[in-house]
C-alpha positions in Angstrom: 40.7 8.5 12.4 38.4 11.1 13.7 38.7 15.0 13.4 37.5 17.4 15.3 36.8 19.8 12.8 33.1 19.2 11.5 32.9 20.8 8.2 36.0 21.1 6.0 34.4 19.1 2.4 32.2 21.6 0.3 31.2 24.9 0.2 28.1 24.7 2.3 29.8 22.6 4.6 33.7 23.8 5.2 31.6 26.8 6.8 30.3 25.8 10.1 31.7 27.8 12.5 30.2 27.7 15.7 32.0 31.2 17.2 28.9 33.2 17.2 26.8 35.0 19.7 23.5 33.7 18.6 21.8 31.1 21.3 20.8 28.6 18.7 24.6 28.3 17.5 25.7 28.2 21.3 23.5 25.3 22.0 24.9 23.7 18.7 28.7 24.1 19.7 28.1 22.6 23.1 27.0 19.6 21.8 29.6 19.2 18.9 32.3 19.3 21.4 30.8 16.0 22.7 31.0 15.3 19.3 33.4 13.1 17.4 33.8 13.3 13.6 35.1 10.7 11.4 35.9 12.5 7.7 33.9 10.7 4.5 36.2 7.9 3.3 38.0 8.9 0.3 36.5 11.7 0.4 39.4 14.4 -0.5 40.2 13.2 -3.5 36.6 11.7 -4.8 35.5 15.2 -4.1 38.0 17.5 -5.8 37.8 14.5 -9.3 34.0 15.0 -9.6 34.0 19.3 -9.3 36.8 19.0 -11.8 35.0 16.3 -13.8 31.9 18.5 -13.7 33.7 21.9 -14.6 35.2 20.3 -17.8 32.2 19.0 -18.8 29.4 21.5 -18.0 32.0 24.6 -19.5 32.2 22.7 -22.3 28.5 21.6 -22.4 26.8 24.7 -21.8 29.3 26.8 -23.9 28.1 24.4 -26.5 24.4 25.1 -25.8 25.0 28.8 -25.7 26.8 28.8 -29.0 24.2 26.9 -30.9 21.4 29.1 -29.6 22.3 31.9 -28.9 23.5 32.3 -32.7 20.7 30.3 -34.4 19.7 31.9 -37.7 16.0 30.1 -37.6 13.5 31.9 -35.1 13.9 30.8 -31.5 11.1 28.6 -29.9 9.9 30.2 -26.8 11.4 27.1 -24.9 14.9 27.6 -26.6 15.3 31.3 -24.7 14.7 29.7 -21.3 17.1 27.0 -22.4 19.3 29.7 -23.2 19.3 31.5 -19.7 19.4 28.0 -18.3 22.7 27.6 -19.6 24.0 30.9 -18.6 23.0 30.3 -14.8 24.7 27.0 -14.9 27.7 28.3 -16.6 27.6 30.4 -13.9 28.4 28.1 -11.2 30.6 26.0 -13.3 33.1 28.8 -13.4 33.4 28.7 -9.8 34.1 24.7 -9.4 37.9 24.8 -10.0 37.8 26.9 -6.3 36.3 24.7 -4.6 37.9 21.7 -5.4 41.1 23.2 -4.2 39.3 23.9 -0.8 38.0 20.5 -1.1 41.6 19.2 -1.8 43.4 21.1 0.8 41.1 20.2 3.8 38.8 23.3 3.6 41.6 25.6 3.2 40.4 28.7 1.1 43.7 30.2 -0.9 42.2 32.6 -3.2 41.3 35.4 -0.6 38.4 37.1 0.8 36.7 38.9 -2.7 36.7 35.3 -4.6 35.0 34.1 -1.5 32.5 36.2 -1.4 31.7 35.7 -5.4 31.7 32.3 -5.5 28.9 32.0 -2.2 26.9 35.0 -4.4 27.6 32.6 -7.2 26.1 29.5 -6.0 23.2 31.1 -4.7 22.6 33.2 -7.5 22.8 30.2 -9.8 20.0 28.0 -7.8 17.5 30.3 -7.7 17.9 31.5 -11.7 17.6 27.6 -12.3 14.9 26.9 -10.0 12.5 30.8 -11.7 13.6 29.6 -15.3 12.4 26.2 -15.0 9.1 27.3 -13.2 8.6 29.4 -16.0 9.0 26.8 -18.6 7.0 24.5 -16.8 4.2 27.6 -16.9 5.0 28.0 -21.1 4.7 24.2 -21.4 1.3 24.4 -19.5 0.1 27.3 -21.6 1.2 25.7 -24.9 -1.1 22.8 -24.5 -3.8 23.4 -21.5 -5.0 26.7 -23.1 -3.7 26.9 -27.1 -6.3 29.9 -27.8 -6.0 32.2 -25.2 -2.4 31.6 -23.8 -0.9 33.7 -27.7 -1.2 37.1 -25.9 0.9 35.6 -22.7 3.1 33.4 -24.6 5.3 35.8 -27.2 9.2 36.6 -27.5 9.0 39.4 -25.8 7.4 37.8 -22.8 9.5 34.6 -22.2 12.4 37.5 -22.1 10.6 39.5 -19.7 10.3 36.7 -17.7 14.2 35.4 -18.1 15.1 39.2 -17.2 12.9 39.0 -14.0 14.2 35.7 -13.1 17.8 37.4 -13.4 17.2 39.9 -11.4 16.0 38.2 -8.3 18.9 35.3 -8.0 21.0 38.7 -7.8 19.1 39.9 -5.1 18.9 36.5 -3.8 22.6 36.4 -4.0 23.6 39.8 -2.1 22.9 38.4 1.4 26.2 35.8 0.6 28.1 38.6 -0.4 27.7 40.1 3.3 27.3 36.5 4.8 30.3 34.8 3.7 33.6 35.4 4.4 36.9 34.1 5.7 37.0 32.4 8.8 39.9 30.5 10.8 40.2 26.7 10.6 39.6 24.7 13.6 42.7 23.4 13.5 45.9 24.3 11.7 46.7 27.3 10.0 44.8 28.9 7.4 41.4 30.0 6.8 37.9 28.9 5.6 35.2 30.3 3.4 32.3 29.8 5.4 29.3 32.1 6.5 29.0 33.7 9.8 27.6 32.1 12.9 24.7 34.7 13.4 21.1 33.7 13.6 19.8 36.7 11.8 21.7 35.1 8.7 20.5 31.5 9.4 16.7 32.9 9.8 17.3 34.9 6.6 19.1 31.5 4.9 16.2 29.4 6.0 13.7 31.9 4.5 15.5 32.9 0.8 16.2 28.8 0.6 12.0 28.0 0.9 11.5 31.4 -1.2 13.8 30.3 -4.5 13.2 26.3 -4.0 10.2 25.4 -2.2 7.8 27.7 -4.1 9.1 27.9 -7.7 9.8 23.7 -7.0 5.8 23.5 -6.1 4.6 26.1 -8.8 6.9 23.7 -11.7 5.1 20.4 -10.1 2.4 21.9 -10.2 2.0 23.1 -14.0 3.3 19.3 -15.0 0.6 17.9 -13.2 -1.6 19.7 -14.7 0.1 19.5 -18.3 -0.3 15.5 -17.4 -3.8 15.7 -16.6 -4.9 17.5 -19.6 -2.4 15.3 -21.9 -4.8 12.1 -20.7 -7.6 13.6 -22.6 -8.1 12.3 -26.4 -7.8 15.9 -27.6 -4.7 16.9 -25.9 -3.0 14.1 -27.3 -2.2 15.4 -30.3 -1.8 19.2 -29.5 1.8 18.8 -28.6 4.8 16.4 -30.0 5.5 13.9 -27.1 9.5 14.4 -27.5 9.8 17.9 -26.7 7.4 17.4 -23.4 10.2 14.4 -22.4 13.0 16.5 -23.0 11.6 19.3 -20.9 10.1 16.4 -17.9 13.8 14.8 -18.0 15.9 18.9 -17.6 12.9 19.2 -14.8 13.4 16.0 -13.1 17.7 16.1 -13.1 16.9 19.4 -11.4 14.3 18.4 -8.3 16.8 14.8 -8.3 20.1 17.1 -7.7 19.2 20.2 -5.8 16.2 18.3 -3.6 18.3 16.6 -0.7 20.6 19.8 -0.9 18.2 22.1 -0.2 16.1 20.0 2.6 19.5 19.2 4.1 20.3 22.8 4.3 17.5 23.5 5.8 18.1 21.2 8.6 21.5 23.0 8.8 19.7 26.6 9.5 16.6 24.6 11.7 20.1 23.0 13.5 21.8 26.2 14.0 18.9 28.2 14.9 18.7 25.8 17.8 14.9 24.3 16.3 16.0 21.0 15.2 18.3 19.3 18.4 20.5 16.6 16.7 22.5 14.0 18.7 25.9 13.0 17.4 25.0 10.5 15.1 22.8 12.5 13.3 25.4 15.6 13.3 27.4 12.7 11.8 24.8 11.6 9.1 24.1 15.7 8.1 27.7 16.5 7.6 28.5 13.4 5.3 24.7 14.2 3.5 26.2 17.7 3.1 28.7 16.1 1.1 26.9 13.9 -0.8 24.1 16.5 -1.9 26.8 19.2 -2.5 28.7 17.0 -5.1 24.9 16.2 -6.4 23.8 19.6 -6.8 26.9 20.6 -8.4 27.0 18.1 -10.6 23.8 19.2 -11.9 25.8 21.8 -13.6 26.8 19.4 -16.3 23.5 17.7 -16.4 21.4 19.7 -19.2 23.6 19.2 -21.9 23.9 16.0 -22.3 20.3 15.6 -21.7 19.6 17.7 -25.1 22.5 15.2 -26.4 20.9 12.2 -25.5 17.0 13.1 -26.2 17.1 16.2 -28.4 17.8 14.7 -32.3 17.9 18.5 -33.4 20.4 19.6 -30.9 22.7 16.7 -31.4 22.7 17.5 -35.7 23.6 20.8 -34.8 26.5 20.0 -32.4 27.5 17.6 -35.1 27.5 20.4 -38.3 29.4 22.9 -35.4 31.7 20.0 -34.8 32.6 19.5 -38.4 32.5 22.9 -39.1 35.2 23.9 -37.0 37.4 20.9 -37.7 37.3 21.4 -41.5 38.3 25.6 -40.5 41.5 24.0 -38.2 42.3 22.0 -40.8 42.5 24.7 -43.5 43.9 27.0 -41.2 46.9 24.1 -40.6 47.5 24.0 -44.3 47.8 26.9 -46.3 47.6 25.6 -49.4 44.0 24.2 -48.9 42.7 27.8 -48.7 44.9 28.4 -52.1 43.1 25.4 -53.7 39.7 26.0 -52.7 38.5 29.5 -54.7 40.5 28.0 -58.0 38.5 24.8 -57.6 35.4 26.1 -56.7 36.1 28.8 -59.3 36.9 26.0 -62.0 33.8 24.3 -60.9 31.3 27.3 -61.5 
């Protein structure tokens, strides 16, 4: 059945209002109310299942990852304190997917009021570009580590790597203040209720556009960079041997989960801004085709939330003994704590045994 509302799915697209004064979102309206849309099939209830499915697993995941590093009693490798901040951005937008799959659920319907709104946009952007400068600057460490051994121990330190994580902070928040003035409630097309979309101005598009080939495009081409580089110099004899092979497929796999899920995101939203700018005319069909690979990519890129851990699971031996020891070690302290008289027994026994 079709609905005339076009975006009522995701975050990025429940927002497309088409009220504004701008001439590139004039044009845009126009031809949407030629326009038809049939909804995703199965769509309100596959969507709401995988941002659940994805918040339990990614706040359980990357609270995991931030326990065992974060309290590590060996050193930390250089790589472990990007991994570290890596977790925290991600753990970032995890919080928020409960939200939106209620919005998801309800038809677009945002319940939770204006404030959480404007959070959760600053959220989402916030958490893309911290991803996208943390993993540029562990492709750059990875690069120095085994392209320039001798020379790269002044740039590659503790206090570095931290200096770096700090700066990366610190622009996703700037990155993320234009959704805190951008995004807002905004009437459904149809029915009562209201959406949490961004407003229909072109300054905001223009500045969307901009910020999205800022915190993706360059850090994106900086990180490919540095790996082909890091695979060029791994060819020769000598580099062979400079660097454990397992670490360097860890790092390639966290790198390659993060270009496969925020890639078609981000060059679908910036068909969205070319779109609404009026640069980029799309007929129906492709209106159509945008708004269900909207969808798609949101689910993808949010999904990626969950993504790292069980990469470290899967290919890091280290990570999954230590998840293990954790795991035991707080089963063995429930179970004492469910019977009292274990804690009793265990000084007399281990006194009996000294």
């Amino acid at each position: 059945m079709p609905a005339t509302e076009p975006w009522s799915l995701s975050p990025e697209t429940a927002s497309w209002d088409y009220s504004g004064s701008g001439s590139g979102a004039g044009a845009l309206e126009e031809e949407l109310e030629l326009c038809a849309f049939w909804e995703l099939p199965c769509a309100r209830a596959v969507v709401p299942t995988l941002y659940l499915a994805a918040f339990a697993v990614g706040l359980l995941g990357n609270g995991l990852v931030l326990r065992l590093l974060a309290w590590r009693r060996a050193p930390r490798r250089l790589a472990d304190t990007f991994v570290l901040h890596l977790a925290a951005a991600d753990l970032g937008l995890v919080l928020t997917l409960p939200l939106w799959a209620v919005a998801a659920a309800q038809d677009g319907h945002w319940p939770f009021g204006r404030a959480l709104c404007k959070l959760s946009g600053f959220a989402l952007a916030a958490s893309r570009c911290a991803g996208a400068l943390l993993l540029a600057g562990l492709a750059a460490d990875r690069y120095l580590a085994v392209a320039r051994p001798r020379g790269a121990h002044p740039r590659r330190s503790p206090r570095c790597a931290r200096a770096l994580c700090r700066g990366a902070w610190v622009a996703a928040l700037l990155v993320g203040l234009p959704a805190l003035v951008s995004r807002d409630l905004q009437p459904l097309p149809e029915g009562p209720g209201s959406q949490c979309g961004e407003k229909p101005s072109d300054a905001f598009q223009a500045l969307g556009l901009l910020l999205l080939l800022l915190t993706c495009a360059l850090p994106l081409g900086a990180t490919f960079f540095c790996y082909c580089r890091l695979a060029r110099r791994l060819r020769r004899p000598l580099g062979l041997g400079r660097v454990p092979a397992a670490p360097l497929r860890i790092i390639c796999a966290v790198e390659g989960a993060f270009v496969g899920s925020w890639l078609p995101f981000g060059i679908l939203r910036a068909v969205l801004h070319l779109a609404r700018l009026g640069a980029v005319p799309l007929p129906c069909r492709l209106l159509q085709a945008l708004r269900w690979g909207l969808t798609v990519a949101t689910c993808l890129a949010f999904g990626h939330s969950c993504a790292n851990p069980l990469i470290y699971l899967l290919l890091d031996r280290s990570f999954r003994v230590r998840a293990w020891r954790l795991a035991l070690g707080l089963s063995s302290a429930s179970s004492r704590s469910a019977d009292p008289s274990a804690e009793a027994r265990g000084p007399a026994e281990s006194g009996g045994r000294a």
